[in-house]
ZABAMAR-676264 format. One record per residue (C-alpha): x, y, z; residue number from 1; chain; residue in one letter. Coordinates in pm, 1 decimal. Layout:
PT         x         y         z  num  cadena  residuo
PT         X         Y         Z  NUM       A        a
...
END
This chain:
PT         x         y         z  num  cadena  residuo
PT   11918.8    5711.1   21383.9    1       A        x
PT   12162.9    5646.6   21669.6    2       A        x
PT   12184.4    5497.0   22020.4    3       A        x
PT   12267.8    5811.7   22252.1    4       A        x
PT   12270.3    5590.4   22583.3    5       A        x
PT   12209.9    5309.5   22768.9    6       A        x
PT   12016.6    5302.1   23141.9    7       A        x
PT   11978.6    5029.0   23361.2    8       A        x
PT   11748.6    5007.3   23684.3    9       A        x
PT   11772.5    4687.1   23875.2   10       A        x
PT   11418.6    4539.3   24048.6   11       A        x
PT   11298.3    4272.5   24283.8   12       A        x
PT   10959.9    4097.4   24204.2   13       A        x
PT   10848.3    3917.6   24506.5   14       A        x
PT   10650.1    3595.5   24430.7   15       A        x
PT   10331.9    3508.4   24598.2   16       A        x
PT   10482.3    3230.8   24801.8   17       A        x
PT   10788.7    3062.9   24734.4   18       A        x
PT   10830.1    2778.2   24496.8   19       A        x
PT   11024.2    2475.2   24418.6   20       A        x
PT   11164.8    2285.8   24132.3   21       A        x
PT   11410.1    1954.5   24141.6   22       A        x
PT   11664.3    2193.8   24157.0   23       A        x
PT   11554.1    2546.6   24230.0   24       A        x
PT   11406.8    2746.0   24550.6   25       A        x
PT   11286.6    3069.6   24418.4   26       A        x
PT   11175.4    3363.0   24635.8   27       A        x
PT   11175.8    3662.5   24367.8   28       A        x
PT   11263.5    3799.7   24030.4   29       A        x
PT   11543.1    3972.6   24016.5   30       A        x
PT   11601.2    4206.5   23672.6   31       A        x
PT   11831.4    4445.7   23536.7   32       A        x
PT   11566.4    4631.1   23303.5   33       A        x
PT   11761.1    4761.8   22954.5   34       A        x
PT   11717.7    5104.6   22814.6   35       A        x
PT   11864.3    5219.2   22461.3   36       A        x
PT   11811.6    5593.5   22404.0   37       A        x
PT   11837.7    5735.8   22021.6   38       A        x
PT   11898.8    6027.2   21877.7   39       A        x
PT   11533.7    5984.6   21738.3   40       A        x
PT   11294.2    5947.8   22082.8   41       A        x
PT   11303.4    5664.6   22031.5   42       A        x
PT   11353.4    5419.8   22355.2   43       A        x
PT   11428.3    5031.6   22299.7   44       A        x
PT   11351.8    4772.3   22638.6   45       A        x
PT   11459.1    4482.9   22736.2   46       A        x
PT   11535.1    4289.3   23059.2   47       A        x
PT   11720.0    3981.7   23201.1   48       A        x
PT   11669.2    3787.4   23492.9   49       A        x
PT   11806.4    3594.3   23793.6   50       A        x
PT   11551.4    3383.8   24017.4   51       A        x
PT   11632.4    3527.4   24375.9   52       A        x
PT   11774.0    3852.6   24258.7   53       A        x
PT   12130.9    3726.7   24285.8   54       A        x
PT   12454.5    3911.6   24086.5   55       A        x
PT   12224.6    4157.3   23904.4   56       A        x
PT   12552.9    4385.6   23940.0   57       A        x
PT   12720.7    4133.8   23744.7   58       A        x
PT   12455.9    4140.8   23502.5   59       A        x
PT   12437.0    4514.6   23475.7   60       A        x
PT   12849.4    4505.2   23461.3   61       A        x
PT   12830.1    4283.3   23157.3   62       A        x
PT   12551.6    4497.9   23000.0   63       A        x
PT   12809.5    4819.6   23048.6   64       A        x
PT   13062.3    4668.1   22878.6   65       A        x
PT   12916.0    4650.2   22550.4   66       A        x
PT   12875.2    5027.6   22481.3   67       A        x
PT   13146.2    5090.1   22263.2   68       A        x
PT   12974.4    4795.4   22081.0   69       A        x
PT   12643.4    5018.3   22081.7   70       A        x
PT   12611.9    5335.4   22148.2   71       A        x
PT   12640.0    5525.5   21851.6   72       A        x
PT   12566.9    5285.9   21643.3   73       A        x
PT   12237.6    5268.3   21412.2   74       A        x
PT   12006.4    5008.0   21577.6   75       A        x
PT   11888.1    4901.5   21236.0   76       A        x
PT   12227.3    4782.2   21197.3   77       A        x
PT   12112.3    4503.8   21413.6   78       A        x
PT   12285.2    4227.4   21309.0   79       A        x
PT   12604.9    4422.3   21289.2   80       A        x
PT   12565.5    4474.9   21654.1   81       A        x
PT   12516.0    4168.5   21722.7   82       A        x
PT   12823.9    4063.8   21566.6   83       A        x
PT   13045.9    4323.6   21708.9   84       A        x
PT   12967.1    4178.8   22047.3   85       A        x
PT   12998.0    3802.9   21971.8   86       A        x
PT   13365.1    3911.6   21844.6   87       A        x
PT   13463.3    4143.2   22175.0   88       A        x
PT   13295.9    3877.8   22418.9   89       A        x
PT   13579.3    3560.8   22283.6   90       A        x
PT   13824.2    3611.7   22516.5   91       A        x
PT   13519.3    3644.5   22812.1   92       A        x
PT   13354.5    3325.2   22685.0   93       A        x
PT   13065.1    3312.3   22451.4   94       A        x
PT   12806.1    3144.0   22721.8   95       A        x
PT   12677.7    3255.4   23076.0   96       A        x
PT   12666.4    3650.7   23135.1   97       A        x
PT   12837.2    3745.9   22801.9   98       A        x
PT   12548.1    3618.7   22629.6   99       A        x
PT   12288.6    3743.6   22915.8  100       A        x
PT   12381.8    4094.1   22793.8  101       A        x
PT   12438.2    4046.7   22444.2  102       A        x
PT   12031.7    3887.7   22419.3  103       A        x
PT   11897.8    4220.4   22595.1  104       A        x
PT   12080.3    4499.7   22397.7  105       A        x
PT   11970.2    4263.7   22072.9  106       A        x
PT   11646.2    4226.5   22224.9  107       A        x
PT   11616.3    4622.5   22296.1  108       A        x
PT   11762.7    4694.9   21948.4  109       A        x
PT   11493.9    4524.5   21744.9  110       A        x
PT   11206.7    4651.5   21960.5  111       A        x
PT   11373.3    5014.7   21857.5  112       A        x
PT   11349.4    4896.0   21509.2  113       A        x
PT   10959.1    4794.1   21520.8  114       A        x
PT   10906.9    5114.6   21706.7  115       A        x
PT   11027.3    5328.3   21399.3  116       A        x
PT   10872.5    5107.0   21173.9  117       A        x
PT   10548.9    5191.0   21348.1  118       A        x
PT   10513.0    4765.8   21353.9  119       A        x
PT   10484.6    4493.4   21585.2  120       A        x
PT   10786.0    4295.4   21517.8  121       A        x
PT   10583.8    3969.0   21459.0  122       A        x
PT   10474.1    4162.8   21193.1  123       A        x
PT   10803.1    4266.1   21032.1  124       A        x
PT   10974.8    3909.8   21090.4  125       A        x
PT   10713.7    3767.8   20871.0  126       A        x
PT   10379.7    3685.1   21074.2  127       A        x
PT   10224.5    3344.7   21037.6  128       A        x
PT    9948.1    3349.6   21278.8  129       A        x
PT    9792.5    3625.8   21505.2  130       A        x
PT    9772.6    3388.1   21837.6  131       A        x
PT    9944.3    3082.0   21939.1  132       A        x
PT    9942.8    2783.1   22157.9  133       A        x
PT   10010.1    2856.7   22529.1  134       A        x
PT   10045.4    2680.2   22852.0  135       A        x
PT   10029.5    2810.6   23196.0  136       A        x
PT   10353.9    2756.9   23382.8  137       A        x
PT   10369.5    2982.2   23713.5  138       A        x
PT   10207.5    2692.6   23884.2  139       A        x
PT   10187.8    2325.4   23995.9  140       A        x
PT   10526.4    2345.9   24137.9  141       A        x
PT   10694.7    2047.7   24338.7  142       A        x
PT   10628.2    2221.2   24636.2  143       A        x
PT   10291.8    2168.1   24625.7  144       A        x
PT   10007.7    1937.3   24810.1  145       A        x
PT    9830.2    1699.3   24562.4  146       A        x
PT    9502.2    1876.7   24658.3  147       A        x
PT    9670.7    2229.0   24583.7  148       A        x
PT    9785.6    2041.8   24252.8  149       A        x
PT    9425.9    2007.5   24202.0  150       A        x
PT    9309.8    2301.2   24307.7  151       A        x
PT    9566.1    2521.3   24108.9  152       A        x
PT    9509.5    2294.2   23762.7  153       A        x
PT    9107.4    2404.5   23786.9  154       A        x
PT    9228.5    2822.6   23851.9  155       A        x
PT    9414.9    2754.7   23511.6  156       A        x
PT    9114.4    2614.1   23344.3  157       A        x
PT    8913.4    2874.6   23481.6  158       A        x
PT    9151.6    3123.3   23366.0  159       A        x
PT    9053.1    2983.8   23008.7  160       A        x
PT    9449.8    2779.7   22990.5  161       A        x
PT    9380.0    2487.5   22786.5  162       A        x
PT    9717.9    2350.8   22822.4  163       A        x
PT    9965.5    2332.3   23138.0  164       A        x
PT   10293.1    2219.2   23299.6  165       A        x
PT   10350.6    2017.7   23588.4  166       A        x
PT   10702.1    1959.6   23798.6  167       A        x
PT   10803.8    1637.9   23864.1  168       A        x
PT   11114.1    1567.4   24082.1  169       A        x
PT   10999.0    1340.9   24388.5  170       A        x
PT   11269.5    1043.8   24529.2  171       A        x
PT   11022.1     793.3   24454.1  172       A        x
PT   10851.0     722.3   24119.4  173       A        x
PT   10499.4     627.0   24245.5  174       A        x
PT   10483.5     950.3   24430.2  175       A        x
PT   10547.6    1174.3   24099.2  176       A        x
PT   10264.4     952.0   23907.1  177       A        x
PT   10013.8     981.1   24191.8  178       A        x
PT   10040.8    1375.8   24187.4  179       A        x
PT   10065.9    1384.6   23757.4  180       A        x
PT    9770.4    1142.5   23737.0  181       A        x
PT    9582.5    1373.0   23977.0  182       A        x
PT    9623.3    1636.4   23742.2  183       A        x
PT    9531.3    1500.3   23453.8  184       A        x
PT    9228.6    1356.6   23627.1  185       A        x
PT    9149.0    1721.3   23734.1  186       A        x
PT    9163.0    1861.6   23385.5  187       A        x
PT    8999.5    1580.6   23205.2  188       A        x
PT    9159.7    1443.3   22850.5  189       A        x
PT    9120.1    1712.8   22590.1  190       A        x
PT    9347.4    1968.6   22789.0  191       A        x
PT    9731.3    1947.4   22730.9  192       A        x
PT    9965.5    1829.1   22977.6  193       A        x
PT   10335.6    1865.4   22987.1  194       A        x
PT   10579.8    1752.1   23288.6  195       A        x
PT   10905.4    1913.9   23345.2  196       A        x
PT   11196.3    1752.3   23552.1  197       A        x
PT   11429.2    2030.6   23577.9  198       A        x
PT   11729.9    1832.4   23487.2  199       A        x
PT   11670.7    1601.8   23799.3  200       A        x
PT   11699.6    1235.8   23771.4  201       A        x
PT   11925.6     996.9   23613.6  202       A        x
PT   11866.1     819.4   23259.2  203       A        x
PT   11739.1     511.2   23402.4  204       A        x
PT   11527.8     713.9   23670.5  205       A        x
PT   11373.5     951.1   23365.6  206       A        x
PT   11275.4     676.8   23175.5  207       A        x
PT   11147.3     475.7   23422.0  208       A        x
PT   10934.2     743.7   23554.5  209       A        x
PT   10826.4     775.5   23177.7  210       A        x
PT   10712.3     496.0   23094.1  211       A        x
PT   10452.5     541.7   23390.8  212       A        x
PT   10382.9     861.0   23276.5  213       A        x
PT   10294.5     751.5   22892.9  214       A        x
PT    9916.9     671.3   23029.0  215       A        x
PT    9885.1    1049.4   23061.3  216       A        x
PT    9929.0    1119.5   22733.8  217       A        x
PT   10223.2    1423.1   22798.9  218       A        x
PT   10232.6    1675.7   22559.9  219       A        x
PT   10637.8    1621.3   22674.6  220       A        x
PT   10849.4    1524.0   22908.8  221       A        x
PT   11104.1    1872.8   22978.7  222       A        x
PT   11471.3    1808.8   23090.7  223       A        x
PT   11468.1    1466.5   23226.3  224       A        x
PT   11843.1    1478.4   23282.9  225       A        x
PT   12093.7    1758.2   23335.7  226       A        x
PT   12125.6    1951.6   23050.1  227       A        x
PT   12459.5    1881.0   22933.8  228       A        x
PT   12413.8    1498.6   22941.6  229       A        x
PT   12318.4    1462.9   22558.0  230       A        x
PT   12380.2    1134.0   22545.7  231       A        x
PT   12143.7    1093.3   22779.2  232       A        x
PT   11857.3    1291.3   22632.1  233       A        x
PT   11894.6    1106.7   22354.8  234       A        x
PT   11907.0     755.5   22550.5  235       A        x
PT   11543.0     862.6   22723.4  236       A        x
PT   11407.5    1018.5   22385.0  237       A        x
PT   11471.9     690.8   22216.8  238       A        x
PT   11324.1     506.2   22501.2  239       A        x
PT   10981.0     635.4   22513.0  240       A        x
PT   10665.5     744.8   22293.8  241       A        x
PT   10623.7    1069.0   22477.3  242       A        x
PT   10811.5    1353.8   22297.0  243       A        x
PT   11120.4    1525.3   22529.7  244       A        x
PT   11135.5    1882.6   22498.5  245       A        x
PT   11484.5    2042.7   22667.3  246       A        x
PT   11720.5    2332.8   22558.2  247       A        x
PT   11660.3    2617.6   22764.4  248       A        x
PT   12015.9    2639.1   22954.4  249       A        x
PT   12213.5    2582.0   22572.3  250       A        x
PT   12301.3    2921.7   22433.8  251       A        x
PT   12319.9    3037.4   22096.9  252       A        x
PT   12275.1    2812.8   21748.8  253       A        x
PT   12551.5    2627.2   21823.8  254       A        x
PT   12377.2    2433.1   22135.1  255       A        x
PT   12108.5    2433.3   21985.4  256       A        x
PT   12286.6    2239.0   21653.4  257       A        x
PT   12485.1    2000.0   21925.3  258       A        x
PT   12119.2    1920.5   22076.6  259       A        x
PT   11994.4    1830.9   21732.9  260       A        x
PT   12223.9    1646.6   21576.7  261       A        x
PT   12248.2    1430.4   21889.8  262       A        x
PT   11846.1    1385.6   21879.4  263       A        x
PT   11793.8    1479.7   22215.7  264       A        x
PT   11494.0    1667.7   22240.2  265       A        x
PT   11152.1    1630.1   22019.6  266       A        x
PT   11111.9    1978.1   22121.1  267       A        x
PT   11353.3    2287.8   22160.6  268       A        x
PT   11268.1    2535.8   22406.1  269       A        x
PT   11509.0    2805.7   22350.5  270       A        x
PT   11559.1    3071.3   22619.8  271       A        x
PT   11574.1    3439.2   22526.8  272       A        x
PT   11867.0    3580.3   22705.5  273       A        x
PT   12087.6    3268.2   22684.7  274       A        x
PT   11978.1    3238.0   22334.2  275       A        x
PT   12134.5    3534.0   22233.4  276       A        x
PT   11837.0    3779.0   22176.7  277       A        x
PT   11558.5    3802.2   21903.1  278       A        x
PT   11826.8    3766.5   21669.3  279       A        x
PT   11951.7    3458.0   21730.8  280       A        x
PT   11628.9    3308.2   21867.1  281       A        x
PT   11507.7    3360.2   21469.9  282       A        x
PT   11812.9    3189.5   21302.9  283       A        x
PT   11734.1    2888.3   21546.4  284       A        x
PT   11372.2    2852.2   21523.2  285       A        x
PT   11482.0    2807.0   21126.7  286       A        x
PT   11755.8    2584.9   21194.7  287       A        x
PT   11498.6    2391.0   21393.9  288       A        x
PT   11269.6    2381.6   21100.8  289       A        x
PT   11506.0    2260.0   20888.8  290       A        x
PT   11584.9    1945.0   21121.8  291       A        x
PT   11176.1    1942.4   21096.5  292       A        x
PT   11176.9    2015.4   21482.4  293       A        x
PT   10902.4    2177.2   21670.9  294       A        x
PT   11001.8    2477.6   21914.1  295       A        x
PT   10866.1    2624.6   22248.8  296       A        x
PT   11012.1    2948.8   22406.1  297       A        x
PT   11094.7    2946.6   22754.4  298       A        x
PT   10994.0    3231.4   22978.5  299       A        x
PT   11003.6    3572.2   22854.9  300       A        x
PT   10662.1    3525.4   22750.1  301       A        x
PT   10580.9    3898.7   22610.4  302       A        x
PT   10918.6    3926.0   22422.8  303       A        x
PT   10917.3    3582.7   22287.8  304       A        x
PT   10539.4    3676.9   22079.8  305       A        x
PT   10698.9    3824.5   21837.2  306       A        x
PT   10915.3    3504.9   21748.1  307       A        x
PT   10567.8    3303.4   21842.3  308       A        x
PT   10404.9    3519.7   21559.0  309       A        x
PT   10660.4    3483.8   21322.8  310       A        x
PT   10821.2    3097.9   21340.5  311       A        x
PT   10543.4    2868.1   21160.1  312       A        x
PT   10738.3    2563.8   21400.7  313       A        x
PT   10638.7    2714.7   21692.4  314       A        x
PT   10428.1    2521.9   21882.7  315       A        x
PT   10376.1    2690.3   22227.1  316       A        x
PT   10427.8    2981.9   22381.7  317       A        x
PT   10510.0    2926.7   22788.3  318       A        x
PT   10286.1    3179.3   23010.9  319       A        x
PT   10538.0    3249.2   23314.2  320       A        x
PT   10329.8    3497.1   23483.7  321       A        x
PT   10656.2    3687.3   23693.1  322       A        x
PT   10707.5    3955.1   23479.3  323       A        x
PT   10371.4    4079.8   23388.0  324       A        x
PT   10350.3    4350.2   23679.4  325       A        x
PT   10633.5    4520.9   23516.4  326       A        x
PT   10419.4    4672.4   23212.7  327       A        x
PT   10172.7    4873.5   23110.5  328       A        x
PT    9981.2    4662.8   22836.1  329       A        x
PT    9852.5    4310.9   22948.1  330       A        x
PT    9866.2    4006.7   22760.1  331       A        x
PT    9563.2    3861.9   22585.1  332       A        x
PT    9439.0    3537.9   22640.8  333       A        x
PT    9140.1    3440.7   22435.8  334       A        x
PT    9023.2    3096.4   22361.8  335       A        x
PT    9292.0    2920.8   22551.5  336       A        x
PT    9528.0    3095.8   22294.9  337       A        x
PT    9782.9    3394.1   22348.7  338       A        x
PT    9695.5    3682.6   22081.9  339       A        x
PT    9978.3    3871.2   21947.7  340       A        x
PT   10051.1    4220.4   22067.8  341       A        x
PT    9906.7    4510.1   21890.6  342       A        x
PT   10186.6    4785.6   21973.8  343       A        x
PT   10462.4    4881.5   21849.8  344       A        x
PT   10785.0    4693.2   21853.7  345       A        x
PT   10805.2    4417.2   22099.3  346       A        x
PT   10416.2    4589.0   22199.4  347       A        x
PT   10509.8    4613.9   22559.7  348       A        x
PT   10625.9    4917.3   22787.0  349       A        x
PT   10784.6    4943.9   23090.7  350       A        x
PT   10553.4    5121.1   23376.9  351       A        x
PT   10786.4    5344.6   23539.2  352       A        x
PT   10501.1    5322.7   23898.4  353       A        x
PT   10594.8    4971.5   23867.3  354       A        x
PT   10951.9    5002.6   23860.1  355       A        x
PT   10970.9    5296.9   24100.2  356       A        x
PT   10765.8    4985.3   24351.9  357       A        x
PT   11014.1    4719.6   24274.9  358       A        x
PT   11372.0    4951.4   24247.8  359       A        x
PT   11647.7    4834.0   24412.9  360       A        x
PT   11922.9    5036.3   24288.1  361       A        x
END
């Protein structure tokens, strides 16, 4: 088998109503959706993402680049792929867009595989479980009243979510403990609860705002600092009970192996396409496991089931909801846990009326 091609469309998701983070004001989706042809029928997807549909020609540029790298290659030879890019992308830098690309061709490549295979690829990575742990995570943004806080915690339960995230981020500490504590009096005790700071306060301001926040018995406490302030993880980590989850803006295993050896997070939430693709998301769910360190994906929710499926240290699966108009097959929540998919591959398709309603180029 060979890859004959590679097609790109570019789309625009509008959300419901904006949102906001400590550090983000989102609008839309933007993707540039992957295509791999082969010689066999056989048609590998993938996507990546920018919130507000910014430099998706940059994205698609990058993506381009890479054919000599792919196309004509066997997409078995997965690994070798994977390589061959890492190698031409040196001089371009091996972080930001070089590794947005390189984690959608992977990503395409191995749902080829599990296509041929006739497998999901939880399946062929070794599955452990058949559902998994998920919270809901399109919601209870910063942006929002205390009462539509409330309101939106009680949809999730309805939905049958058993476990959720909040965004903290307010100026004043009391304010983000009046509006967590009003979700966690909404849900009741039994349902889990995780807060996420987007990378928005300082050390002392994180664990300050922790220590109020230990009453609410967090599942964790995401990104208290910026990202790249380690040290700092590791100063609010050692500073409170409540486990700190962070790692979704490192890229590949070597972030990941900076984040662990400087015990800054309780939990790693790797990130598909800065990860660098199924591929590397594997080798650092194991490299997690071997520090005896939980993981979370980030996003990508129907992509990252296969790893879900397959990573025993996998702990949750996050349910962003942006991305589900784009396919044909749902996913399926069922006792407050996300079942694995049954198709083929990565077990979701592209709907082409979809993408023919979001197209931009």
């Amino acid at each position: 088998m060979k890859v004959t091609g590679m097609r790109f469309a570019q789309v625009e998701i509008p959300l419901a109503k904006p949102i906001r983070t400590a550090i983000h004001d989102v609008r839309s989706v933007g993707c540039v959706l992957v295509y791999l042809d082969t010689d066999a029928g056989i048609t590998g997807e993938a996507y990546n993402f920018t919130m507000n549909a910014v430099r998706l020609d940059v994205l698609q540029a990058m993506l381009e680049s890479f054919s000599r790298q792919v196309v004509g290659k066997d997409p078995h030879d997965v690994e070798c792929i994977w390589d061959a890019m890492w190698r031409d992308s040196n001089f371009f830098g091996q972080k930001g867009v070089s590794i947005f690309a390189m984690s959608s061709i992977d990503t395409a490549c191995w749902d080829i595989v599990g296509k041929a295979a006739g497998k999901p690829l939880y399946k062929l990575f070794g599955a452990c479980r058949d559902s998994v742990d998920v919270y809901a995570s399109g919601g209870l943004w910063l942006s929002l009243s205390i009462d539509e806080l409330v309101e939106e915690a009680r949809a999730f339960l309805a939905d049958g979510f058993r476990a959720m995230k909040i965004r903290v981020g307010k100026k004043r500490v009391a304010e983000d403990v009046k509006r967590v504590a009003a979700v966690r009096d909404a849900i009741g005790p039994d349902v889990a609860l995780m807060a996420d700071a987007n990378q928005g306060f300082s050390v002392s301001h994180a664990i300050r705002l922790g220590r109020y926040m230990e009453e609410f018995a967090l599942e964790w406490f995401e990104e208290p600092v910026p990202a790249w302030d380690l040290e700092g993880h590791a100063a609010v980590a050692a500073a409170l009970d409540t486990p700190i989850a962070s790692g979704e803006t490192e890229y590949t295993r070597y972030g990941m192996r900076d984040m662990l050896t400087a015990k800054a997070a309780d939990v790693l939430m790797p990130d598909l396409q800065r990860i660098g693709g199924l591929t590397e998301l594997r080798r650092v769910a194991n490299l997690a496991s071997s520090f005896d360190v939980p993981v979370s994906t980030h996003i990508f929710t129907e992509q990252s089931l296969s790893i879900a499926g397959s990573a025993s240290n996998c702990i949750y699966l996050e349910h962003m909801p942006w991305f589900e108009s784009l396919y044909r097959e749902p996913m399926r929540l069922i006792d407050g846990r996300m079942a694995m998919p049954e198709g083929d591959g990565l077990g979701f398709t592209f709907d082409p009326d979809a993408i023919d309603r979001y197209r931009i180029k």
